[in-house]
DRENTI-847542 format. One line per 10 residues: for each residue x negated, y negated, z of C-alpha. Coordinates in Angstrom, 2 decimals. Each point is the difference from the previous one (the first is absolute). Layout:
<sites>
X,Y,Z | ...
</sites>
This chain:
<sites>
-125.16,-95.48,103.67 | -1.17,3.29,-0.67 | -0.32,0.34,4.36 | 4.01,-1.17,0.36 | 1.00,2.26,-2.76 | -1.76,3.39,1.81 | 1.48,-1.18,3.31 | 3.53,-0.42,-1.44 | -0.19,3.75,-1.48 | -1.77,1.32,2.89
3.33,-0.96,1.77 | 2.48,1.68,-2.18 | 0.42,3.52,0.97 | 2.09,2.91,-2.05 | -0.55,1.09,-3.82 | -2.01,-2.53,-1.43 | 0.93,0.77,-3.66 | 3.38,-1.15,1.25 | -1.27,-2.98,0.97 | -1.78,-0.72,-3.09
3.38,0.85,-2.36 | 1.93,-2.00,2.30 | -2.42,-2.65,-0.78 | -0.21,0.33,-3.59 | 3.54,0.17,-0.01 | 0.16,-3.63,1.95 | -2.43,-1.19,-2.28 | 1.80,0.51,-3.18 | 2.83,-0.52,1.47 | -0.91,-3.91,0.35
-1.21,0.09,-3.78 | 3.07,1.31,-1.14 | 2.33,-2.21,2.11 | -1.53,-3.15,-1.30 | -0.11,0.69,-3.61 | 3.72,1.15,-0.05 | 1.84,-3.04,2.45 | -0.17,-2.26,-2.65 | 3.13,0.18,-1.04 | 2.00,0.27,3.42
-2.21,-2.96,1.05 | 1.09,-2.60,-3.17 | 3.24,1.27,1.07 | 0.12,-0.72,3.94 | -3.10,-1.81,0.85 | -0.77,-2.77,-3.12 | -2.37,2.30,-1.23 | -2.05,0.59,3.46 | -1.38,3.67,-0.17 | -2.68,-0.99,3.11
3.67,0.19,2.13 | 0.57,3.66,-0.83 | -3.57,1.10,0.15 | -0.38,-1.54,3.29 | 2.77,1.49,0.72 | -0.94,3.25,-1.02 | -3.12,-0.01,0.90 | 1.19,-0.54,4.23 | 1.81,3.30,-0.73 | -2.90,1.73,-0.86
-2.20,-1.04,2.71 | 2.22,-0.43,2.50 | 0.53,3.90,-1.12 | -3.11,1.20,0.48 | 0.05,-1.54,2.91 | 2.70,2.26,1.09 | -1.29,2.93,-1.31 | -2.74,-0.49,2.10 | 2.05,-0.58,2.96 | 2.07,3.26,-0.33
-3.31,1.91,-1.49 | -1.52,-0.46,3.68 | 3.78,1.23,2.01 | -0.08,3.83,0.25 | 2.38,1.48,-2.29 | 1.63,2.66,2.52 | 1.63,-3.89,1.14 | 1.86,0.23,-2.82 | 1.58,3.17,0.22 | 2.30,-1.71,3.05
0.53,-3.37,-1.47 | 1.90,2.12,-3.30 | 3.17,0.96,1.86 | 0.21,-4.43,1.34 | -1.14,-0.35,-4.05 | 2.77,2.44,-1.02 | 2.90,-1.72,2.10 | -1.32,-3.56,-1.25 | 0.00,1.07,-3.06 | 3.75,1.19,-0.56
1.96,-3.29,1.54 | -2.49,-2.00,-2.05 | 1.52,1.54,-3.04 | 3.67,-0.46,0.93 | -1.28,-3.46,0.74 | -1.72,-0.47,-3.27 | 3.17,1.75,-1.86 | 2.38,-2.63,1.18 | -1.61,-3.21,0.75 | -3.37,0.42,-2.25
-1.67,-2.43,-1.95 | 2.40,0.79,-3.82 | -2.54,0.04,-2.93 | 1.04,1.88,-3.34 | 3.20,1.68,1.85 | -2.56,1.17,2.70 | -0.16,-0.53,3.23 | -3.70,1.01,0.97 | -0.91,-2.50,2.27 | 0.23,-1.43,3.75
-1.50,-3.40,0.89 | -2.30,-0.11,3.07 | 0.43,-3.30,2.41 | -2.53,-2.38,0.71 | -1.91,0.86,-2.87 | 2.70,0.07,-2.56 | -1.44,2.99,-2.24 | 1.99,2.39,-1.11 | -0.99,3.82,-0.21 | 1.64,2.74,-1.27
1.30,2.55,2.79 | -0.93,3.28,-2.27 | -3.63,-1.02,0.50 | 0.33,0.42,3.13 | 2.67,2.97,0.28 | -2.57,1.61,-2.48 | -2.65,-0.26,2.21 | 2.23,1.49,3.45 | 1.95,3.12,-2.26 | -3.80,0.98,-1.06
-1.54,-0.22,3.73 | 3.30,1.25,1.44 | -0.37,3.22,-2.34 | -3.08,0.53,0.55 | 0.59,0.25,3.48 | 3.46,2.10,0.17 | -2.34,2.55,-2.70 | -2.96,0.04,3.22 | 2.51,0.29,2.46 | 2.40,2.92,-1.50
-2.81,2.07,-2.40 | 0.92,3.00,1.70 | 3.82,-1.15,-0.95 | -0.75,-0.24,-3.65 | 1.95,3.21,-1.13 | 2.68,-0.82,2.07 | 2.93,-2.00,-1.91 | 1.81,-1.20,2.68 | -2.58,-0.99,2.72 | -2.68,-0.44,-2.65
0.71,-1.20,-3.54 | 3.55,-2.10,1.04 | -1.84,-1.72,2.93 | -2.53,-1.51,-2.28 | 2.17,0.04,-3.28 | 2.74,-2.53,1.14 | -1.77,-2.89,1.17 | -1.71,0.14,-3.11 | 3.51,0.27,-1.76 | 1.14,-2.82,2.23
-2.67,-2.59,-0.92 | -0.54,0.35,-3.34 | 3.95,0.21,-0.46 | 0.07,-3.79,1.24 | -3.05,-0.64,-2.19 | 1.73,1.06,-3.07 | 3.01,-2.62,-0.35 | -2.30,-2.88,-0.69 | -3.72,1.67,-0.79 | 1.06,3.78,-1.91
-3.84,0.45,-1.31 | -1.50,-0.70,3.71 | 2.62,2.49,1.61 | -1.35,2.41,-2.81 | -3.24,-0.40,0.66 | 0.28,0.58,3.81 | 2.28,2.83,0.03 | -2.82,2.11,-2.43 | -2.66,-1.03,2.35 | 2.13,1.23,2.79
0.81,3.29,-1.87 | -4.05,0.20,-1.25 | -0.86,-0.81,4.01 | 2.44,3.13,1.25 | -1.00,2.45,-3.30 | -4.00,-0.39,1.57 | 1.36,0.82,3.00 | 1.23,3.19,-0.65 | 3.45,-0.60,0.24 | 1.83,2.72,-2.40
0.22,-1.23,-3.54 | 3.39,1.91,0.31 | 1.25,-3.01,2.58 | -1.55,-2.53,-1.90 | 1.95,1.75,-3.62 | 3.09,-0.99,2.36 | 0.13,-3.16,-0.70 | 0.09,0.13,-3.97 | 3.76,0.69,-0.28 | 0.82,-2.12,3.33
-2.00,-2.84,-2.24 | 2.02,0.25,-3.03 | 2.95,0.28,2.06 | -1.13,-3.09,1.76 | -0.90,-1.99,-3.74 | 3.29,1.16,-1.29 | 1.79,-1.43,2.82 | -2.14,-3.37,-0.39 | 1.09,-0.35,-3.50 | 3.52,0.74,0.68
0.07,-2.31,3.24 | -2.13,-2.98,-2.37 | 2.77,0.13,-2.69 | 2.83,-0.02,2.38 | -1.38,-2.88,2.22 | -2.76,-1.82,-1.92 | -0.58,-2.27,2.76 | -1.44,3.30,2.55 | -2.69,-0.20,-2.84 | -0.67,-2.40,-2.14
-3.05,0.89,-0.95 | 1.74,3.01,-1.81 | 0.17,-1.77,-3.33 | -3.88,-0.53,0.35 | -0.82,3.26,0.79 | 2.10,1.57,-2.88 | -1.27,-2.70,-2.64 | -3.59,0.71,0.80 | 0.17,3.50,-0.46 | 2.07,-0.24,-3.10
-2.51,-2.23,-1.58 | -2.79,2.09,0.48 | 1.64,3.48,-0.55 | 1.34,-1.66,-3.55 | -3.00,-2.34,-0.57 | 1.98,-2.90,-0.50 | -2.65,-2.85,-0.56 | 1.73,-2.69,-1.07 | -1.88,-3.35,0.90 | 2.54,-2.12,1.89
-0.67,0.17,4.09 | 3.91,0.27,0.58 | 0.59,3.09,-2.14 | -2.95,2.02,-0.93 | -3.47,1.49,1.63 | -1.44,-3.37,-0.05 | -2.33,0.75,2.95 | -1.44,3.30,-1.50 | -0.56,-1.95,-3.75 | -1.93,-2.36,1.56
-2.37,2.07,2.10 | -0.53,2.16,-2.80 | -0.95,-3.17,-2.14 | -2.32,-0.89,2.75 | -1.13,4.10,0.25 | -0.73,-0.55,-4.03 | -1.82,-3.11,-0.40 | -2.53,0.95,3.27 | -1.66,2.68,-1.61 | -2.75,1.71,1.32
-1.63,-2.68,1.63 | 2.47,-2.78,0.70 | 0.15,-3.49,-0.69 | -1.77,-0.99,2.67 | 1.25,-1.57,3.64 | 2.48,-2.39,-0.22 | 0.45,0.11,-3.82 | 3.52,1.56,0.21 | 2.61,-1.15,-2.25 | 2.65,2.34,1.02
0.43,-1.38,3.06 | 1.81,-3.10,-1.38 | 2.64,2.43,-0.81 | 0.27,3.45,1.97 | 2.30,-0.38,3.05 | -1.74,0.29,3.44 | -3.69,0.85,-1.35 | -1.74,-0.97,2.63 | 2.04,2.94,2.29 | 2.23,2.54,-1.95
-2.07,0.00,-2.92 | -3.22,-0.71,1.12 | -1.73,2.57,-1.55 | 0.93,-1.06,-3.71 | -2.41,-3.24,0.96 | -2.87,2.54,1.50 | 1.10,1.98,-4.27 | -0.43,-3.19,-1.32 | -2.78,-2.28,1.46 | -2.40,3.30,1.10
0.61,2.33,-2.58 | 0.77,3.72,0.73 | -3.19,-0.38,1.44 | 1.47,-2.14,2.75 | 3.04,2.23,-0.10 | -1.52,3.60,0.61 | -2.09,-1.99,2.88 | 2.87,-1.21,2.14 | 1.26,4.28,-0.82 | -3.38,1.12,1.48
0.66,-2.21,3.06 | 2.96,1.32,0.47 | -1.35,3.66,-0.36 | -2.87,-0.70,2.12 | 2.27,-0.91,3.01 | 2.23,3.20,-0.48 | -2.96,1.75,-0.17 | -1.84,-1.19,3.24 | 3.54,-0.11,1.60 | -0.11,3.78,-0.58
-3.46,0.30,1.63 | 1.35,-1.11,3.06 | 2.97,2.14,-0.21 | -2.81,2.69,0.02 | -1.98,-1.21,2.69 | 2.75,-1.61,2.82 | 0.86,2.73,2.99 | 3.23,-1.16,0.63 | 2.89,0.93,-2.43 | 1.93,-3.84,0.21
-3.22,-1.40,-0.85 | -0.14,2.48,-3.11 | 4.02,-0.98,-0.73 | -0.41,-3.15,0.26 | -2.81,-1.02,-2.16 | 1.60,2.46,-3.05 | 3.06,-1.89,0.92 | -1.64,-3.36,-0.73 | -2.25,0.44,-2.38 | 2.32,1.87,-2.36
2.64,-2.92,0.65 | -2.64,-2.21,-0.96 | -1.48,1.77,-2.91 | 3.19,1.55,-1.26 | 1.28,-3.46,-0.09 | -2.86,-1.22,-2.27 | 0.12,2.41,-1.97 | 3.87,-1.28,-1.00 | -0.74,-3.19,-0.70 | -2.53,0.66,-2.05
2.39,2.60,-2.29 | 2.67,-2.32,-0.12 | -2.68,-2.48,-1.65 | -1.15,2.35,-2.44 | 3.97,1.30,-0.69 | -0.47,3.40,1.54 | 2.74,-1.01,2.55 | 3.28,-2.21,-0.24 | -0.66,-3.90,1.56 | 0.16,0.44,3.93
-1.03,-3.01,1.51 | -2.84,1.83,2.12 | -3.05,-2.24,0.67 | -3.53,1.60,0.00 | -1.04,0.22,3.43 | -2.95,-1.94,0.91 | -0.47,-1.93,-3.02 | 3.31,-1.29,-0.63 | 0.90,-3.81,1.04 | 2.06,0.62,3.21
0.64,-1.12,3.55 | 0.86,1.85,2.61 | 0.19,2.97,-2.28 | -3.88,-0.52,-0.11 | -0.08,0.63,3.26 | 2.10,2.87,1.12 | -2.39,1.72,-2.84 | -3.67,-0.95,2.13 | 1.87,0.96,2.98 | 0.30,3.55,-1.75
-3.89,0.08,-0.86 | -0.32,-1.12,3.60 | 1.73,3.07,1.44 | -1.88,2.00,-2.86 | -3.28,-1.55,1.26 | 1.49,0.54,3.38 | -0.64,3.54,-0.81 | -3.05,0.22,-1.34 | -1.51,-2.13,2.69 | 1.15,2.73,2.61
-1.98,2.93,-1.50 | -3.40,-2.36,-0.26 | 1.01,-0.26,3.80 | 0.25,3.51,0.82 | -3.25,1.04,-2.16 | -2.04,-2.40,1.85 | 1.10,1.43,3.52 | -0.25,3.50,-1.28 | -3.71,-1.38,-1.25 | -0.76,-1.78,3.76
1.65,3.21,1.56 | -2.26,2.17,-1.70 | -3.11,-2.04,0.23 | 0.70,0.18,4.03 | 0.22,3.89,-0.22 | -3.48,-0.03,-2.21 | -1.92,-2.56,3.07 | 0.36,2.50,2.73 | -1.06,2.91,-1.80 | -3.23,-1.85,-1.85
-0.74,-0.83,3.29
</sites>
């Protein structure tokens, strides 16, 4: 066992702390999924949670095994694939605003033939804006201070996606768009460009709100939007799930009666009643059957792959590797780092999984093919220091001889 094990890690190249967090992450992941389906499987499968954890649990592996895949591809690849990404991307979103799959006045998601599963098309525009920025920033960093062959050429696609993002997913448009403004601020694009786009934002919002109350039907998920943040600006926490911050009350019930330690796995009781715990508000089960114990560990993982993510942002030669990974692993982390405030009330209910851990489909996977391209990375400057090592250790045979 011990023999397979060392042969299966002597095979996986790039930042092996990622690998291990990744891991962890799967790991938990599994735990958590399990103890919180019980309620969605009473509901669609006579009480069969072995469905979704089977279920689950082919997403995760069939996501490392893609991780893997990608981890092995070089990641200069990438950099041309972004502009076919980028132009999939936007007619998938027209595609998704008209004929999507309708869910809570929100049209998120597109089915895929032959295997009827559905995924939703900001994954995967997600994944092309970030690579397709990363790119334009390697390709035009001598552009940066210039606004109009610089800063507008990279701006607007970003303004383009995340603008058909917003109708049906506002939080995930959010998200994006700061990662894309982060991305171009690390960059060195002036802070005076990106200042810009403040009043052109509000002008934007304003316009939203005037355009939502005028035509509700452009979007519906207006009313959402505006009752969330209501509720949690005015702390309305009145207990029924059709008028007040039911969610919230319920993950801080779970927060509460977790403690230090936890309950212990699979001794969740809030689960029977929070909405969606095993993916929007996951975390309140980590609060409740770990303990903040259990909750400042799945932080730390978090941390830990920022932080090596930054290592190879020091280390990589080639500026789109360097974009890139701070692309994705913010993304990824800043993410996280949501839905775990909006489960301890420091943000407004935004329907943000936690990458990783949450139950998911093919969500799970446009997230390990981001720690693939991150790996991606790291494996090509292991490559280059062993052939600057075999390079020099040909120099050092002629002379010792």
């Amino acid at each position: 066992m011990k023999a397979v094990l060392n042969n299966i890690w002597s095979r996986l190249d790039g930042d092996r702390a990622i690998w291990m967090v990744v891991l962890f992450m799967a790991l938990m992941s599994i735990l958590l999924v399990y103890s919180s389906i019980v309620t969605l499987a009473y509901k669609y499968q006579g009480g069969n949670t072995f469905y979704y954890i089977i279920k689950h649990g082919t997403f995760i592996v069939s996501g490392f095994f893609l991780i893997y895949i990608v981890h092995k591809i070089n990641y200069l690849y990438f950099a041309k694939l972004s502009v076919l990404f980028l132009w999939l991307a936007v007619p998938l979103l027209v595609l998704t605003l008209i004929t999507g799959q309708n869910l809570n006045n929100a049209s998120r998601w597109l089915m895929i033939p032959v295997i009827n599963q559905s995924f939703q098309t900001s994954d995967f525009a997600k994944l092309a804006l970030i690579l397709f920025t990363a790119r334009s920033l390697a390709l035009k960093r001598t552009d940066l201070s210039n606004f109009k062959e610089g800063f507008l050429k990279i701006i607007l696609p970003a303004i383009i996606v995340c603008g058909l993002i917003l109708p049906a997913n506002f939080s995930t448009a959010a998200v994006l768009f700061t990662c894309v403004l982060m991305l171009m601020f690390m960059a060195g694009v002036p802070f005076k460009f990106l200042a810009s786009i403040i009043p052109v934002g509000l002008i934007g919002i304003a316009f939203i709100v005037l355009i939502a109350q005028a035509k509700p039907d452009l979007f519906p998920r207006y009313e959402t939007w505006k009752a969330r943040v209501e509720r949690y600006v005015s702390g309305d926490n009145a207990e029924e799930s059709s008028s007040g911050n039911y969610q919230v009350e319920q993950a801080k019930i779970a927060i509460a009666t977790g403690s230090f330690t936890g309950k212990g796995p699979g001794r969740s009781t809030q689960r029977n009643f929070l909405p969606h715990p095993y993916s929007d508000f996951i975390f309140a089960i980590v609060l409740e059957e770990y303990g903040f114990i259990g909750g400042f560990g799945v932080l730390m993982l978090y941390m830990i792959l920022l932080y090596r993510s930054i290592r190879i942002i020091t280390k990589v030669e080639k500026s789109f590797g360097a974009y890139v990974v701070l692309g994705l692993s913010f993304s990824l982390v800043f993410q996280g780092l949501i839905n775990m405030a909006v489960n301890v009330n420091l943000l407004p209910v935004t329907g943000q999984p936690l990458p990783m851990m949450s139950m998911g489909g093919t969500s799970l996977w446009f997230t390990c093919l981001s720690l693939g391209i991150i790996l991606s990375v790291s494996r090509s400057i292991e490559v280059k220091s062993k052939e600057k090592e075999q390079h020099s250790n040909k120099i050092k045979q002629p002379n010792e001889a």
